[in-house]
N, C-alpha and C positions, 0 to 999 in steps of 0.2 A: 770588479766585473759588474755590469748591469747585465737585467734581462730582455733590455733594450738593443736592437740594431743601430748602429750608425747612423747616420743618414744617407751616406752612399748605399750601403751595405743593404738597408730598407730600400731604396729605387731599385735597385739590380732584382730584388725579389718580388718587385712592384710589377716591373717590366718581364720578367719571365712567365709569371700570371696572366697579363695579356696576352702575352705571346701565344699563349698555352692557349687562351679563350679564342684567339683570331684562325686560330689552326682549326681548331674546333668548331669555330662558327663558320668557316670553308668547308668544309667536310659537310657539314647539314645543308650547305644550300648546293652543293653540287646532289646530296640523296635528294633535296626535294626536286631537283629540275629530274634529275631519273625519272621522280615517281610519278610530276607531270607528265611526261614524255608518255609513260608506259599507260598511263590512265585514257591518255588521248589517242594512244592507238589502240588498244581496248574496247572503247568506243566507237571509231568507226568502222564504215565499211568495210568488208573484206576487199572490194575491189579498188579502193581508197588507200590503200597499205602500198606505199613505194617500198623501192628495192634498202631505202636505208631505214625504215622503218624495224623499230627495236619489237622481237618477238616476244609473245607473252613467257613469262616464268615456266618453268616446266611443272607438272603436280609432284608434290613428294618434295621440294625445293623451294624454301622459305628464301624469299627475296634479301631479306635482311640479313640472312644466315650466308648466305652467298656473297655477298657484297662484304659482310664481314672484315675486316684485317685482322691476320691472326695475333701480329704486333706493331708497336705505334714505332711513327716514323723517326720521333727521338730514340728509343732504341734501338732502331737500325743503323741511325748514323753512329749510336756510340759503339756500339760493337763492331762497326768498320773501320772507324777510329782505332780503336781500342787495338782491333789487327793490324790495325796498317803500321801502327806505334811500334809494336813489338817486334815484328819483324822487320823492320825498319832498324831495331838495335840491336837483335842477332844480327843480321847482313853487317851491321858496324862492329860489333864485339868479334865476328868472325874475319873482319877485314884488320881488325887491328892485331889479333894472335895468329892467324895465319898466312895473309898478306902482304904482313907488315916487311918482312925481309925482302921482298923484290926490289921495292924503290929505295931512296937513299933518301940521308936526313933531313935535305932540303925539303926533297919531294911527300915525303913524310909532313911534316910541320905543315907544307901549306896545305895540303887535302886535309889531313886534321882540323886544321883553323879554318880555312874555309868552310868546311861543311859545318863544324861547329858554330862559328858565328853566323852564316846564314840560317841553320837552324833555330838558333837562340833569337836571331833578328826578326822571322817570319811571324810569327804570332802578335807582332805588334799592327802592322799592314793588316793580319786576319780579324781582329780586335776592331781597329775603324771599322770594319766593313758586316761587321758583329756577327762573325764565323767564330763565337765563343769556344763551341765543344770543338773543331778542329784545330784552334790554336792551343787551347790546352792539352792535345795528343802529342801538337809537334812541340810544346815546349815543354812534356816528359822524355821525349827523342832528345831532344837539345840537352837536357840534364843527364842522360847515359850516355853522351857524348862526353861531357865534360867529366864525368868519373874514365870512359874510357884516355882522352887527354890526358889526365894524373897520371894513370898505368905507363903512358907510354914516354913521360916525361921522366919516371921513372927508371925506364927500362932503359933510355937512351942520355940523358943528362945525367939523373941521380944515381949514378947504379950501385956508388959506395956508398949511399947510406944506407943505413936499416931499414928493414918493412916495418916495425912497429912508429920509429920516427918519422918515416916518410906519411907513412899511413896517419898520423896523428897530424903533420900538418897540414898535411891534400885534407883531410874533414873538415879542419877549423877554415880553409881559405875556401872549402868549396861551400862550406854553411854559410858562410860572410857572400861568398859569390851569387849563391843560391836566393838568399833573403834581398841580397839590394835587386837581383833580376827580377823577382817576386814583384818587387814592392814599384820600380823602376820600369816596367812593363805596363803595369795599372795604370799611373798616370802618364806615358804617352799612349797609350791605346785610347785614353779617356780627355786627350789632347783634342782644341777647338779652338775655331776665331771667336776669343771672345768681342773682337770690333762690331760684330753683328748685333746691334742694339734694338734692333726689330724684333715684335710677340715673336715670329716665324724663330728668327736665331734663338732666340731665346728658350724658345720648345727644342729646340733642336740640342741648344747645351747640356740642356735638363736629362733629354732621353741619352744622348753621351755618356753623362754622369752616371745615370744607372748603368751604365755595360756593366757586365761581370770583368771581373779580375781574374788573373791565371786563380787556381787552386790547391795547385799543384807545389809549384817551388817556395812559400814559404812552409806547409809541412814539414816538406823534403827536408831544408833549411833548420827547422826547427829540431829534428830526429837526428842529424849529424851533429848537430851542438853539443850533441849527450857526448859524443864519442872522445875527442881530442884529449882532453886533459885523462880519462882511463887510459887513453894508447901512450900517451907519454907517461905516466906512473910505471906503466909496463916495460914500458921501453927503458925506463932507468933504475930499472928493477929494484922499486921502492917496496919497503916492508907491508906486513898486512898492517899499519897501523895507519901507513900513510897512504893506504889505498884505497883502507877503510875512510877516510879523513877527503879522499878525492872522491869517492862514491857521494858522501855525503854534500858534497858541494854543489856537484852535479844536482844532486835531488833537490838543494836550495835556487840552483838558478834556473833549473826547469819548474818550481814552485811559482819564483819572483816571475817566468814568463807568462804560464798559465793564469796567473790572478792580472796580468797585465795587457794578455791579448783578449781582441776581441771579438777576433775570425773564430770561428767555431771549430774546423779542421786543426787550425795552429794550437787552439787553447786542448784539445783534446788528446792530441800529440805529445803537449806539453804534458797534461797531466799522467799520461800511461807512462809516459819518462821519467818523469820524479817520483811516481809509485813504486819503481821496479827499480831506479838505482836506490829510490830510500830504505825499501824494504832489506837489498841485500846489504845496505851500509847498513841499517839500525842490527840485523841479523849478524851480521860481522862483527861488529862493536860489541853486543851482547855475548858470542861464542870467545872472545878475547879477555872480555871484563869474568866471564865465568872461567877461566884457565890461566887468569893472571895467576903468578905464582908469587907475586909479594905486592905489598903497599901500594909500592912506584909504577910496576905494570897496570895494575888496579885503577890507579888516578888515570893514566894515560885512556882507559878506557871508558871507564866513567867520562871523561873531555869529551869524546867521541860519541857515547849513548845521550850527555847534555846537549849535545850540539843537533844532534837529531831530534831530539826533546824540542828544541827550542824553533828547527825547523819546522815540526808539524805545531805546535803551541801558535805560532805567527800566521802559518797555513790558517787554521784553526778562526782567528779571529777575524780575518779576511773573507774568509770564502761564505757567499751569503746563505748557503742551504744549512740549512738547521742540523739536519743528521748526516749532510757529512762534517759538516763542525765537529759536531759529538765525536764522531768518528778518529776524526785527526788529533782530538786534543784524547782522545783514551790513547792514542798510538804513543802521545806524549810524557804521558805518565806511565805508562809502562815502561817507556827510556829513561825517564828518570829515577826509576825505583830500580830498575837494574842496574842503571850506575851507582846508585849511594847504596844499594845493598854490597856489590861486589864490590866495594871499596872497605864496609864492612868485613865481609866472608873474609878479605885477604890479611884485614890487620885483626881479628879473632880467630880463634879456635873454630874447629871445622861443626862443632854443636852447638854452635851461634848462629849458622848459617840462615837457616830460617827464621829465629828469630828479626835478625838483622833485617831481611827482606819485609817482613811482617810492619815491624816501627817503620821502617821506609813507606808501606802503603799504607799505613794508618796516618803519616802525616799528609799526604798526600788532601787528608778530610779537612787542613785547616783552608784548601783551595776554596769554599764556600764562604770565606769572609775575603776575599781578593776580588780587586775590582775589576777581574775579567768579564769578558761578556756569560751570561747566562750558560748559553751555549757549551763554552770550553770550559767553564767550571761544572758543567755536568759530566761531562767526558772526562775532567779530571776525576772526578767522585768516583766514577764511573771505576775506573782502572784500581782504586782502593778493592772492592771487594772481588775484581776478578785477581790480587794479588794475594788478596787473604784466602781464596776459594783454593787456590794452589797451594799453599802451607798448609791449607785441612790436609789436603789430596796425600802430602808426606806424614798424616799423623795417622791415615789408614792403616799402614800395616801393626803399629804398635796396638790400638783401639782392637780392630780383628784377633790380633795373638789374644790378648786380655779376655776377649768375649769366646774366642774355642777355643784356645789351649786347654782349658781345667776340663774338655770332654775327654781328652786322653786319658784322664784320671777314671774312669767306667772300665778300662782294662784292669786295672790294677789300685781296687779301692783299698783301703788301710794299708797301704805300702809303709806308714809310716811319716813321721813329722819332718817335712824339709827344716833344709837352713834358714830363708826366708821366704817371705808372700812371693817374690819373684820365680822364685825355685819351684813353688805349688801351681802357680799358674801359669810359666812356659815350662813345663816339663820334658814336652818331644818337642816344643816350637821351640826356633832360634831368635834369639832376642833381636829386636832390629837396629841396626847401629844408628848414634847421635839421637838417641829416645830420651836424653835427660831431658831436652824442654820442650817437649811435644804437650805436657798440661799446661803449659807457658803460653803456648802459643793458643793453645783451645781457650784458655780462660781468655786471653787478650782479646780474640775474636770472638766469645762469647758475649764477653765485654762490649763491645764495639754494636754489637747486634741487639743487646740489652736495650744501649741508648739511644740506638735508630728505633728500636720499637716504643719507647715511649712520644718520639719528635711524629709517628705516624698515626693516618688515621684507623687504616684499614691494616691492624698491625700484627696479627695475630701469628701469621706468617715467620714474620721478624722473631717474634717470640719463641715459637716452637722453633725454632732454628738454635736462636740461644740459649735454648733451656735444653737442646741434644748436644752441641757444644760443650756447654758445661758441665753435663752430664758426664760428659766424656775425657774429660781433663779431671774428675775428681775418681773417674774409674780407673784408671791408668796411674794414678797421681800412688797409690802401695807399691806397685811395679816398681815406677819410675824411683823412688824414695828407698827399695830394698828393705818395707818395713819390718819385723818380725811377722812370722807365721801369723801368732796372734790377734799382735794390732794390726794387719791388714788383710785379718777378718772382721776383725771389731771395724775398722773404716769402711769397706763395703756393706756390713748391714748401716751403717749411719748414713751411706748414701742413697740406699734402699727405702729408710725412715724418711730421709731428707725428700725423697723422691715421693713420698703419697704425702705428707707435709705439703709439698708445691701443689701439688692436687687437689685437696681440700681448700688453699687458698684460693686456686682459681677457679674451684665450684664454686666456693662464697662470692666471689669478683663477678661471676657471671653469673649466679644464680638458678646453677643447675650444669646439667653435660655441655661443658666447651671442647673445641680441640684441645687447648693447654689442660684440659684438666686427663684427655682421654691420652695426651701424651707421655705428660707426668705419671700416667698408672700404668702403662706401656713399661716406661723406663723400670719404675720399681718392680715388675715385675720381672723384668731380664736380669735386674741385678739380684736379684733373688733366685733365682737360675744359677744362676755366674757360682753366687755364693756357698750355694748348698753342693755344686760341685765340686767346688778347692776347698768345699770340708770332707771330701772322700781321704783325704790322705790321713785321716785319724778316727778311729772309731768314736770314740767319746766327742772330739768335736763334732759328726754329722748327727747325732741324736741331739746333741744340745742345738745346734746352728736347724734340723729341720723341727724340733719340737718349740724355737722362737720363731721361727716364721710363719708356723700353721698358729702361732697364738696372736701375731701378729696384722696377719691376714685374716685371722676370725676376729678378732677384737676391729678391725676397720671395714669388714663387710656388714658390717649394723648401720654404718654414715649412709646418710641419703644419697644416692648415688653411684654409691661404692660397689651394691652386692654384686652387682652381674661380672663384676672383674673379680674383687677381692673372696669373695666367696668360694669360686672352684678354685684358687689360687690354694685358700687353705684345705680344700679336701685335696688337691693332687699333694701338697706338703705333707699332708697327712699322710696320705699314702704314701710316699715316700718313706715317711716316716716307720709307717708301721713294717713296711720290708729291712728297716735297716733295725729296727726290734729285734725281729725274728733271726735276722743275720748275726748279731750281736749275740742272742742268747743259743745261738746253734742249732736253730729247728731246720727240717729239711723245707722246701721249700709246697710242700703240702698241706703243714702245717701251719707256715707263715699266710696259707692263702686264708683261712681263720680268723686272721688277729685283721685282714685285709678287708675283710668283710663289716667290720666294723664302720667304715669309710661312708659302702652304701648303705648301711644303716643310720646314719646320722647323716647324710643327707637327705633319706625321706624324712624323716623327721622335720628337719630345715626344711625341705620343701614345702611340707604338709604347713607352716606357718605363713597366715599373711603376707603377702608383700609379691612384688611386681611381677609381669610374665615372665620378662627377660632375666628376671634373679631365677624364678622355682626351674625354668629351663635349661640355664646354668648350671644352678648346683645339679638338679637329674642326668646332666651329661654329667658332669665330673662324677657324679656315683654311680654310673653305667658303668664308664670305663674303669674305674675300678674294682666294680666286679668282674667285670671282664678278664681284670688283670690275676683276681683270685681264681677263676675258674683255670687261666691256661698254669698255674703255680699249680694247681691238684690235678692235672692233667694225668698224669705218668701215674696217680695212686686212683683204681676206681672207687676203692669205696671212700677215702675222703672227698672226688672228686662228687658220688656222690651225695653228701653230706652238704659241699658246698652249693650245688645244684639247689635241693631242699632249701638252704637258707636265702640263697639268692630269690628261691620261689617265694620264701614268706614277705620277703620285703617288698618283693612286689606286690603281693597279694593285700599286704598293706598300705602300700600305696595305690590299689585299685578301690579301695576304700572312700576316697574323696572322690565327689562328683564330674568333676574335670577330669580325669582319670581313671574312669571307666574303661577304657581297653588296656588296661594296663593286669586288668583277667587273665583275658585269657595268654601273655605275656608267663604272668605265675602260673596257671594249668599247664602250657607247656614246658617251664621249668620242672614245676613238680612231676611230671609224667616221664620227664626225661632221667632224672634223679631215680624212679621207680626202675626204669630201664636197667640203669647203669648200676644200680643195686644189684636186682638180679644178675647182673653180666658179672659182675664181682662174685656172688654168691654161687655161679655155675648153677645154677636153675637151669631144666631141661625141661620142666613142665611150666610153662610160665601160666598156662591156662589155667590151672588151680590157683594163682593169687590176682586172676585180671578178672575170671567171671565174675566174684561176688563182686568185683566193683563195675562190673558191665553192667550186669542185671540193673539192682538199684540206678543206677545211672539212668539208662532207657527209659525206665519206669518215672524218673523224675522229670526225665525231659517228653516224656507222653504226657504227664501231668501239665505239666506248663505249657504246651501248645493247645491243651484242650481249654487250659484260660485262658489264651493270650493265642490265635488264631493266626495273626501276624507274625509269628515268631519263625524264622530263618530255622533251618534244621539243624545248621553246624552247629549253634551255641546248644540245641537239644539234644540231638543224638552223638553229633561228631565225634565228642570229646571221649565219650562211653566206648563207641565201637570201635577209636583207636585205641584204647588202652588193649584191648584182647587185640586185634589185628596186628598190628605193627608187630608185636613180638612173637605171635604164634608164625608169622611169614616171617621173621628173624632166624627162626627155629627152622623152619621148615626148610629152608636153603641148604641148611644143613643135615637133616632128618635124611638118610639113606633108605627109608622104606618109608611103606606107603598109606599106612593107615592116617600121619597126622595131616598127609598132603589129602585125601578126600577128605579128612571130614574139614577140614579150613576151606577147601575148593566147593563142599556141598555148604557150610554155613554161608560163605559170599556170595555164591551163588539165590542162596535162601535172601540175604541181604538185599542183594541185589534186585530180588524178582519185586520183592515187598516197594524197597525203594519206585520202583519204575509204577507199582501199580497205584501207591499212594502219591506217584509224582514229586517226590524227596530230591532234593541235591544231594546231600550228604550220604546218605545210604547208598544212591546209587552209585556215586563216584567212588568211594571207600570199600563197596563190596563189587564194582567193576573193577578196580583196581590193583586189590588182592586176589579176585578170580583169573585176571588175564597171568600177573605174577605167580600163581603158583603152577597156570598151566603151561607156562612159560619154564618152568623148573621141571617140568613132570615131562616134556619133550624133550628137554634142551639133549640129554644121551640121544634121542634118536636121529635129531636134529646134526650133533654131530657126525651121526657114523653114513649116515648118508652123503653130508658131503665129503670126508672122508672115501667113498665111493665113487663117486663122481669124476670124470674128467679136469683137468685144471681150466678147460676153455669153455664149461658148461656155469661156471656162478658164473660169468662176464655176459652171457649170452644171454644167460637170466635173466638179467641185471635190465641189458636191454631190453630185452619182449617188456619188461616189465615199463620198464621207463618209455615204451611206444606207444603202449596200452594207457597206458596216463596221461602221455600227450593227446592220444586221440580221444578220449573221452572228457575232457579234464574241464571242459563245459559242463559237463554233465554234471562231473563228481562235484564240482563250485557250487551247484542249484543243490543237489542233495547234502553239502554241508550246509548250507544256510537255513535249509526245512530243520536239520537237528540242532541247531544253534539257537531256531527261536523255538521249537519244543523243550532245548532245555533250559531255556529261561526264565520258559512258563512256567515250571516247577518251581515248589519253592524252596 
């Protein structure tokens, strides 16, 4: 194919372009004689104005807008066309099925034929006379004539043969019929004296030469080509092998057409043919070659997925577009990797299968030393890893059992020592069948990925690909092998080591944090996961398996690089660890939260040292949470919970100690305050005001001191702290307190608080002793509060509700202006 026109094919588009221009340049000079016309009667006199004289425009009625066409005159004739065609072969498809029985055979045949071949014959006379678009109407008429013909020769001659046979020859003779009128039409319509040897003749031949050609009948022509040989496979009810085998042929000679024509319609025709019979032949051949049931079936199918191979492989090197090249030659190798795989699959065992397919598309790589074009040996390469990407796809579900099966193990820890690793780690999961070479297949294509990453530039991609991979074929690889319980725990920690090992090399490689290095520490971490959970099923293995990996995780978060992973890695192992202590030695789990707290103690510590933001923030999450995790363990016991409270407070308190960490205060005061709470709630204290005073008093008095040196000083960090310790619990108390002495005197101190607050302009005061003045008087109505609605009608709180919410609406301007006055008075305070 060029993307050049012909040289007829170039005049005909030459000449429709003028034609286009001369319509066009008629149209402008008939508006410009209008707009003369209308200018010069414009102009003169009124009494000057005869009776033919054109009136001015009306206002409101843009001249041009008016004159307007709403469609061009080419589209009007083809859409007259285009009806007159149609109906024209109703009227004949209705004359031939309902008609037909009036007259007799003679009389039949010749209104047939005659209208036929004068139909068929008119668009050549139309042609001379370069009534293009009307002859290619009537010779779509002429072409549903001669399909109607076939029918009725049919119905009348042929009546004993088959519709599938009949119907397969009537396509082949009306395609042959179709393409020589096509083609046979062109040159005499394009017919001339060439005896005229004058410039005049000579121009005259030239513009001949450009007419258009029908458009119509070699398509037509080309789309029935497809048909003949499927209606006769059908018709002699040939197997799916040789049907598949006639599909396929089809798609070969609608190929060889398409690369051959040079009409645009034809080649286009061509090409949607050989895509659709190729695609259902290579899908046929592929659904055969995977259902062969032995060798021989196997081979015969394989013939059939090479032969479409070899189809698009030839497409492929012909067709000039670069990415459909690509295109075609991937389609090729994917036919031929399903045929030399299922030729595998049927003469191995059915857990070869993938395998089999796997070495098929990895040879597929030696297509980059073959002297194909560029193109199709991309397309072949191409088709290699969309072959491998499908073999991962079926090593999913064994890699997933691997990675959550051992969580089942959290219902039922120390159950006891299975028979092997496989038993520990699918315990409720079903093993998935033909998993023996699923590491086979991961290392091969890990493989494969290893040596594309070192032939790239930009390769890093490649890498972390077959560094998960691999990964992945050596986590599976105990499974898969049935090792002992033992050895494949012992193999999952080596590939755990193995796994921050790769890490290290690829910080040194790159000199700091790469993807591969943040990969690699990803991976050892999951399998350090993995692993501490398939040592639930023995007590003595999960203390030994989590106290080597909080040593091995603390021994590798000192590497440059390392801490912000490997560091909380080993305090959550630790903590792990230390609940499976407790568990071990039979403490309640109150108890265990104790040995828990050790965790976040060693990681301030850790923190409180030197070293990066992203490590000291790390490890303080990971010692959060595990206080966290001690506090909800003493939960159910108050007074250890609070003990734990207390200790949780000092280690904050000591980590409020370093300069960066100054709010990490008041953190510890309100642990410690709350530990003092829950003391007392354990102790049944009824007067909690006997142990909160003496710490009120001092308190106030300390923080009166320090704002009177330090002027700027916020009032929460001065009084706040003080006036909650009494507050909070005498209104804990007082909820409860059925009489009424403890309710005034906490209503008259917040009150007192409160006045002080507002007159010194305090935040804290005022908020703390408004807050417990509203709440206790809030406690001291609530009985009456009750009995009254309790009195009430049930339609009076709704009616409330509303007055209420009208009164809001209507005012709610208002109430907006006198929120914002208290909003900046209370800001002012300080």
């Amino acid at each position: 194919m060029t993307n050049l026109p012909p040289p007829a094919e170039e005049l005909r588009l030459l000449d429709t372009e003028l034609w286009h221009l001369d319509a066009r340049r008629a149209v402008l000079l008939r508006r410009r004689a209008w707009l003369i016309h209308t200018l010069q009667a414009a102009s003169a006199p009124r009494g000057d104005r005869g009776a033919g004289s054109v009136p001015p425009s009306r206002p409101g009625r843009g001249v041009a807008s008016a004159r307007r066409p709403e469609t061009s005159a080419p589209g009007v004739q083809n859409v007259l066309l285009i009806l007159g065609g149609v109906l024209l072969t109703v009227a004949a498809v209705a004359f031939t099925l309902v008609g037909w029985g009036h007259m007799g055979i003679v009389g039949r045949s010749l209104v047939l034929g005659a209208v036929t071949v004068g139909t068929l014959g008119a668009p050549v006379a139309l042609l001379r006379r370069g009534l293009a678009s009307t002859a290619e109407a009537t010779a779509g008429l002429g072409l549903a004539l001669t399909v109607l013909d076939a029918y009725a020769l049919h119905e009348v001659v042929f009546t004993g043969t088959g519709a599938l046979t009949y119907t397969a020859a009537a396509s082949a003779l009306l395609a042959a019929l179709w393409a020589a009128y096509g083609l046979g039409v062109g040159a005499w319509g394009r017919a001339d004296d060439r005896t005229d040897e004058s410039d005049e003749g000579k121009e005259r031949a030239v513009r001949k030469a450009a007419r258009p050609v029908l458009c119509l009948p070699l398509p037509a022509a080309t789309a029935t080509a497809h048909l003949p040989l499927l209606l006769w496979a059908l018709a002699l009810g040939a197997g799916p092998h040789t049907f598949t085998a006639v599909l396929l042929v089809t798609a070969a000679a609608g190929a060889a057409l398409a690369l051959r024509a040079t009409e645009v319609p034809v080649r286009t025709v061509a090409v949607v043919g050989s895509l659709g019979t190729g695609t259902v032949g290579a899908l046929s051949a592929g659904w055969l070659s995977w259902s062969a049931s032995g060798p021989g079936t196997a081979v015969r199918a394989a013939a059939l997925l090479f032969l479409a191979a070899a189809i698009a492989l030839v497409a492929a090197r012909r067709v000039p577009k670069p990415d459909v090249a690509v295109g075609a030659a991937l389609a090729a190798g994917l036919c031929a990797v399903a045929g030399a795989g299922g030729v595998v699959r049927a003469s191995l065992p059915g857990v070869w299968t993938v395998p089999g397919y796997v070495a098929c598309g990895v040879a597929l790589l030696a297509a980059v030393r073959t002297p194909l074009p560029q193109s199709s040996r991309r397309g072949l390469v191409l088709a290699s890893p969309a072959v491998q990407g499908l073999a991962v796809l079926c090593a999913v579900p064994l890699v997933a059992g691997t990675l959550l099966g051992p969580v089942t193990g959290l219902e039922r820890p120390w159950s006891g020592v299975p028979r092997d690793f496989r038993a520990a780690v699918f315990r409720d999961v079903p093993w998935p069948p033909d998993a023996a070479t699923v590491p086979l297949v991961l290392g091969v294509v890990a493989g494969v990925l290893a040596v594309a990453a070192r032939r790239r530039q930009d390769r890093w991609p490649t890498a972390v690909g077959a560094m998960l991979l691999g990964w992945a074929a050596l986590l599976v690889l105990p499974g898969v092998l049935a090792l002992p319980y033992g050895a494949g725990l012992v193999a999952q920690g080596a590939v755990a080591v193995a796994a921050l090992g790769c890490a290290e090399r690829a910080r040194r490689a790159a000199g700091g944090t790469s993807p591969l290095m943040l990969t690699a520490m990803v991976l050892a971490l999951v399998t350090s996961v993995v692993l501490a959970l398939v040592s639930l099923a023995s007590e003595p293995v999960t203390i030994g398996v989590l106290g080597a990996t909080t040593l091995v995780f603390g021994a590798v978060a000192v590497r440059p690089g390392f801490g912000p992973f490997a560091a909380p890695a080993a305090l959550v192992h630790a903590t792990a660890l230390a609940c499976a202590i407790g568990a071990a030695a039979g403490w309640q789990a109150q108890h265990t939260a104790l040995l828990v707290l050790v965790v976040p103690a060693v990681a301030a510590l850790v923190a409180a040292r030197p070293a990066g933001s992203s490590t000291t923030a790390a490890v303080e999450g990971a010692g959060a949470a595990a206080g966290l995790l001690a506090l909800a363990l003493a939960a159910t016991d108050p007074p250890m919970l609070a003990l734990v409270l207390s200790l949780c407070g000092l280690v904050a308190a000591g980590t409020a100690l370093r300069p960066d960490r100054r709010p990490a205060a008041h953190v510890a005061a309100g642990l410690l305050l709350l530990a003092t709470w829950v003391r007392w709630a354990a102790w049944d204290v009824t007067t909690p005001e006997a142990y909160t005073l003496p710490v009120t008093v001092p308190a106030l008095v300390v923080g009166f001191l320090r704002r009177r040196r330090d002027p700027g000083l916020s009032s929460w960090p001065a009084y706040g702290a003080g006036l909650a310790v009494t507050a909070v619990p005498s209104l804990l108390v007082t909820w409860g307190d059925p009489h009424w002495l403890r309710p005034l005197l906490l209503g008259t101190a917040a009150l007192a608080v409160t006045l002080a607050g507002a007159r010194n302009r305090l935040q804290a005061p005022l908020v703390l002793g408004g807050t417990v003045l509203a709440l206790v008087t809030l406690h001291e109505l609530a009985p009456y509060a009750a009995q009254v609605v309790g009195a009430l009608p049930r339609w009076a709180p709704p009616a409330l509700a509303g007055l209420v919410l009208l009164a809001l609406g209507a005012t709610y301007e208002q109430r907006l202006r006198d929120a914002r006055r208290v909003r900046e008075v209370f800001g002012r305070l300080d």
